[in-house]
VEXTI-280425 format. One record per atom (N, C-alpha, C, O): y, z, x; atom name; residue number from 1. Coordinates in steps of 0.2 Angstrom, whole numbers, plus 5000, padded with zeros to 4 digits. Each point is the difference from the previous one (the first is absolute). Layout:
   py   pz   px torvo baza
    Y    Z    X    CA  NUM
...
***
This chain:
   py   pz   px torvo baza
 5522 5490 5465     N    1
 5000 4993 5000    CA    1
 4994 4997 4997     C    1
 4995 5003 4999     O    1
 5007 4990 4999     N    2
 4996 4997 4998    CA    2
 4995 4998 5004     C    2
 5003 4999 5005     O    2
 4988 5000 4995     N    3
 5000 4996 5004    CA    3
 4990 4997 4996     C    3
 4995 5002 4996     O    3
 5008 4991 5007     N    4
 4993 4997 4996    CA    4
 4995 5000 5006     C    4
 5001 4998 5006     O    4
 4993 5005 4992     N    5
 4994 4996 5005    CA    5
 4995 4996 4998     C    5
 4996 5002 4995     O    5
 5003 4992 5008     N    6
 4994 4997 4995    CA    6
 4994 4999 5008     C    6
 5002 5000 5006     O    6
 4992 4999 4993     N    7
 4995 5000 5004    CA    7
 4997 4994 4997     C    7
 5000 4997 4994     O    7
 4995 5001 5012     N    8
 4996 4995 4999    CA    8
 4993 5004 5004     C    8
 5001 5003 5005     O    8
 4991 4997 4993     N    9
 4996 5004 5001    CA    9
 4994 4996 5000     C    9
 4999 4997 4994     O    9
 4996 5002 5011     N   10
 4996 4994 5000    CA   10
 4995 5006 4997     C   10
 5000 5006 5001     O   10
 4996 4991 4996     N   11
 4995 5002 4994    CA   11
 4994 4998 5000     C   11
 4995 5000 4995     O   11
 5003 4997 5013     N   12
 4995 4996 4999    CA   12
 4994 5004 5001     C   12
 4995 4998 4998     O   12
 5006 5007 5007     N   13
 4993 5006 4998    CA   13
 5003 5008 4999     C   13
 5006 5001 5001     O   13
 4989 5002 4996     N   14
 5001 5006 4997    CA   14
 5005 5005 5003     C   14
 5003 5004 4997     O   14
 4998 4995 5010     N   15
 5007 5002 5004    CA   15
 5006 4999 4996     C   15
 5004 5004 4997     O   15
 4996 4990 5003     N   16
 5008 4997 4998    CA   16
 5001 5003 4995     C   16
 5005 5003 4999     O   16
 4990 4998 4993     N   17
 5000 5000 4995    CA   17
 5001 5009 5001     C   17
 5004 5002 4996     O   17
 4993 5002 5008     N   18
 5004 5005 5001    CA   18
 5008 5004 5000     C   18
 5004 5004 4997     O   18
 4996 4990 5011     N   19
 5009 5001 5002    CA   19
 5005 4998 4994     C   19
 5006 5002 4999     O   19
 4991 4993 4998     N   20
 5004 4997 4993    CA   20
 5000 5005 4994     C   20
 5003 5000 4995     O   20
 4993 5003 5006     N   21
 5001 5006 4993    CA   21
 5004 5007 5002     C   21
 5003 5003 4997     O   21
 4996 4998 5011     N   22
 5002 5003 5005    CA   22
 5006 5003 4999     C   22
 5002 5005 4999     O   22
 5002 4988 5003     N   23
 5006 4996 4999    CA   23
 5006 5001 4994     C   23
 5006 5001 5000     O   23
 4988 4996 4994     N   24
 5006 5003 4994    CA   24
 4998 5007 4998     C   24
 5002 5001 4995     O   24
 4995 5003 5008     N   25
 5000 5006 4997    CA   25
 5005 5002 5003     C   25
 5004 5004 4998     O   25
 4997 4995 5009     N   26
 5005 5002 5000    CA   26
 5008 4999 5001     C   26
 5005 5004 5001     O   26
 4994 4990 4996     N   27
 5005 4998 4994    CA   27
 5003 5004 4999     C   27
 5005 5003 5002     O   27
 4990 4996 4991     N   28
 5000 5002 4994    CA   28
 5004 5008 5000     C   28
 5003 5002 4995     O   28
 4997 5001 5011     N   29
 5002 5008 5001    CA   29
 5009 4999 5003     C   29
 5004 5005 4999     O   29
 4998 4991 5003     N   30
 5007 4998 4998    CA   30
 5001 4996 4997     C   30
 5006 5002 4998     O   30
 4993 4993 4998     N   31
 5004 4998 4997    CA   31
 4995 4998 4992     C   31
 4996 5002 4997     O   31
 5009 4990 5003     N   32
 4997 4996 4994    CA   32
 4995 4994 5000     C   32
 5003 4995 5000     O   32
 4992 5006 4999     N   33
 4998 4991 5001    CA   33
 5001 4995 4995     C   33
 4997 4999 4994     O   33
 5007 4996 5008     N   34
 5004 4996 4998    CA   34
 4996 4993 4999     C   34
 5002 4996 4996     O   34
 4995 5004 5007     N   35
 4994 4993 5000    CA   35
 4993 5004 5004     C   35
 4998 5005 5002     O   35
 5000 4988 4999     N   36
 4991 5002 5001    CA   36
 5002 5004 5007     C   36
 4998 5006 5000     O   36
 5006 4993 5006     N   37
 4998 5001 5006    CA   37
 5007 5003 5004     C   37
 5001 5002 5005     O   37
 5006 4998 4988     N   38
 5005 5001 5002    CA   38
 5002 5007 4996     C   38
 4999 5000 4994     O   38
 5005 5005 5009     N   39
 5003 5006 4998    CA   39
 5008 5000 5002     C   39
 5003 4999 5006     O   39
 4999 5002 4989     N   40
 5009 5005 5001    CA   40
 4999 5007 5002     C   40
 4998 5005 4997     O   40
 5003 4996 5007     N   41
 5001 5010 4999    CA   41
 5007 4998 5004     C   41
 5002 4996 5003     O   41
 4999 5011 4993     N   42
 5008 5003 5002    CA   42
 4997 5008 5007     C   42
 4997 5005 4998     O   42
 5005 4993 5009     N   43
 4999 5004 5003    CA   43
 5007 5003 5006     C   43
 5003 4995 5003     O   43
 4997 5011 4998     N   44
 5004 5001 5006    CA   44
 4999 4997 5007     C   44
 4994 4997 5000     O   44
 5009 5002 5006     N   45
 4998 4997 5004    CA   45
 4991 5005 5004     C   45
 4995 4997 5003     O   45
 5005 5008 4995     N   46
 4996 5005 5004    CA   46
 4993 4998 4996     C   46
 4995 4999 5003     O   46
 5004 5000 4988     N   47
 4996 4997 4997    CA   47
 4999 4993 5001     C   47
 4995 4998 4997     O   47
 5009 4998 5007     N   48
 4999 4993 5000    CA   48
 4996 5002 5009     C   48
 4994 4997 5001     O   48
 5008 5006 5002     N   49
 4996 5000 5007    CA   49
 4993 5003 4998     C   49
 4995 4997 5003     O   49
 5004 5007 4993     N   50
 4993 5006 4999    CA   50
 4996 4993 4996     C   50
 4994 4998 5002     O   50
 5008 4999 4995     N   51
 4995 4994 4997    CA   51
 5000 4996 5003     C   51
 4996 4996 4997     O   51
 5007 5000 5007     N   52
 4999 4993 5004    CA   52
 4995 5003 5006     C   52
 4997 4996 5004     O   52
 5003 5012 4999     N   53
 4995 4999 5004    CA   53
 4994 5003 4995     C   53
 4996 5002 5004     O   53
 5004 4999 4992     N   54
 4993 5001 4995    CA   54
 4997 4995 5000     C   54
 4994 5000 5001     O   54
 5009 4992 4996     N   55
 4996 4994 4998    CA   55
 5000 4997 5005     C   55
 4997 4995 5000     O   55
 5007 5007 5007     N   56
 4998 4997 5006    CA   56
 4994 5002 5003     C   56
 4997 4996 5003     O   56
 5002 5010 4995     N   57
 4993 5005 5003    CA   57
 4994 4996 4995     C   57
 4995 4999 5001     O   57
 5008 5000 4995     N   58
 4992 4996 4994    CA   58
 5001 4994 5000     C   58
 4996 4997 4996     O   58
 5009 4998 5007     N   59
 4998 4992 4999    CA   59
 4998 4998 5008     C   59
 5001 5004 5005     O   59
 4996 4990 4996     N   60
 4994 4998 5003    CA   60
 5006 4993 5005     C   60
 5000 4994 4999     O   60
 5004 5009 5006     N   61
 5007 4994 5002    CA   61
 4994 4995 5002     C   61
 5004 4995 5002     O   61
 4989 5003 4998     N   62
 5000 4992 5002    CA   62
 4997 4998 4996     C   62
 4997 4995 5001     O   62
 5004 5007 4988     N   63
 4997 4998 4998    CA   63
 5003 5000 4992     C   63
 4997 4997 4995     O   63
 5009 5008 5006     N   64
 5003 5003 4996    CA   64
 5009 5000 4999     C   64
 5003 5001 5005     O   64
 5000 4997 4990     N   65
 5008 5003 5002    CA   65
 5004 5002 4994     C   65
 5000 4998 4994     O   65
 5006 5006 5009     N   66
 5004 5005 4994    CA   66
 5008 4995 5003     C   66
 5001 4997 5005     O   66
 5003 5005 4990     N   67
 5008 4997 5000    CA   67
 5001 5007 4997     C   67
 4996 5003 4996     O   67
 5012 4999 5007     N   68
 5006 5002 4997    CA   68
 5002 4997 5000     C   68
 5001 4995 5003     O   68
 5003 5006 4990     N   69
 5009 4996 4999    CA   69
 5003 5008 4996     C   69
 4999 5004 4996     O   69
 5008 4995 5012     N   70
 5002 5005 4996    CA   70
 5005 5000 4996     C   70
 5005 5001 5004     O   70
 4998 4999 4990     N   71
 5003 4998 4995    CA   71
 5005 5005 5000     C   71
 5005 4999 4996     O   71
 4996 5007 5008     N   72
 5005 5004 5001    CA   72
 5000 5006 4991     C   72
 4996 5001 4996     O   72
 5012 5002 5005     N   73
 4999 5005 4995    CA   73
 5006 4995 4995     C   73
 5003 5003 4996     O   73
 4998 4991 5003     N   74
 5004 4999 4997    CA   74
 4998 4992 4996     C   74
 5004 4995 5000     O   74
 4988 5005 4998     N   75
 4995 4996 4999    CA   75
 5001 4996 4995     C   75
 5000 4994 5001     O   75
 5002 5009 4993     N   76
 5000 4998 4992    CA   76
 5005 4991 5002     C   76
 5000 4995 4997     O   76
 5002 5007 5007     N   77
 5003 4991 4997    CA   77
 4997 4996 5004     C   77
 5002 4994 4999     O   77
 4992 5006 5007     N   78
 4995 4998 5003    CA   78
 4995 4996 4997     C   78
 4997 4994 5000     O   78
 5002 5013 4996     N   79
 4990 4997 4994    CA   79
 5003 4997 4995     C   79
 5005 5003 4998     O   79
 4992 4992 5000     N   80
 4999 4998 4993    CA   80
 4992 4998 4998     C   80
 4995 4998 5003     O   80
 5006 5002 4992     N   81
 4993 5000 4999    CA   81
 4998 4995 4993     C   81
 5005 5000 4996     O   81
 4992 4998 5002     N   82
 4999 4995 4996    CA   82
 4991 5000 4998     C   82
 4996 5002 5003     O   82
 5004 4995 4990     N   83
 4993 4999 4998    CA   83
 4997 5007 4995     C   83
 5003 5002 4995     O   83
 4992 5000 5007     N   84
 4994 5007 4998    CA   84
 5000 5004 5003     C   84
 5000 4998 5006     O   84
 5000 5009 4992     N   85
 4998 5004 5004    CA   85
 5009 5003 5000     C   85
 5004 4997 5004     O   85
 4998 5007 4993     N   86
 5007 5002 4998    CA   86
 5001 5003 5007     C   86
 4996 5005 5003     O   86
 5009 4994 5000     N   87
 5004 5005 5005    CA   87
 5001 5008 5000     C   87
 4999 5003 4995     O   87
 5001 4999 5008     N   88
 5002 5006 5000    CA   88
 5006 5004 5006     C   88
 5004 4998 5004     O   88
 4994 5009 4993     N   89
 5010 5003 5005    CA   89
 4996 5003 5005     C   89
 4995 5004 4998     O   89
 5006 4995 5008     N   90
 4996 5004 5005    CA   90
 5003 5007 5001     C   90
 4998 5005 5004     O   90
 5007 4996 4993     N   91
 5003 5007 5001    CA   91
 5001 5004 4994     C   91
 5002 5005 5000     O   91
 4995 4991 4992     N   92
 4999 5003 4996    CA   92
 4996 5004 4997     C   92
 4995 5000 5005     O   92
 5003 5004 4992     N   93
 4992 5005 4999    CA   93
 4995 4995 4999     C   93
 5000 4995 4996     O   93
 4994 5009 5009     N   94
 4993 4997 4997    CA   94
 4996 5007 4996     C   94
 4999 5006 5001     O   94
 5001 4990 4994     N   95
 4994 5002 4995    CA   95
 4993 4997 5002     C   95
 4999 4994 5002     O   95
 4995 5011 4998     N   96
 4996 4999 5001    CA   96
 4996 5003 4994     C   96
 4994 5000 5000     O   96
***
């Protein structure tokens, strides 16, 4: 399934600025980042549990906050996308 997570991460001393790099690295390790503070990853249900208590464990709840949206496995007529910054296939090959 699809699922978007975007966070919001207060940055005003060197903590935050931690759990915020924290945060998208571990990201970055499912999915795609799609903007400054938002990722697509395509994850199983067992992958979507193992990472919302990972960024639970690294964000800060009186100071901090994460969203799912889960966009399911049948996404594509969901997103649209518009502007810079070309789209991409979340199930297609990543070249690195």
């Amino acid at each position: 399934m699809l699922v978007l997570i975007t966070y919001d991460v207060n940055t005003e001393d060197a903590a935050g600025r931690k759990r915020l790099r924290q945060i998208a690295k571990q990201c970055v390790n499912y999915g795609q980042r799609v903007q400054c503070s938002v990722f697509e990853c395509l994850l199983d249900a067992a992958q979507c549990r193992s990472l919302q208590a990972k960024l639970c464990k690294i964000m800060d709840p009186g100071k901090d906050s994460l969203r799912f949206y889960y966009l399911g496995n049948h996404y594509e007529s969901k997103v649209e996308h518009f502007g810079v910054k070309n789209s991409y296939a979340p199930e297609g090959p990543l070249i690195l």
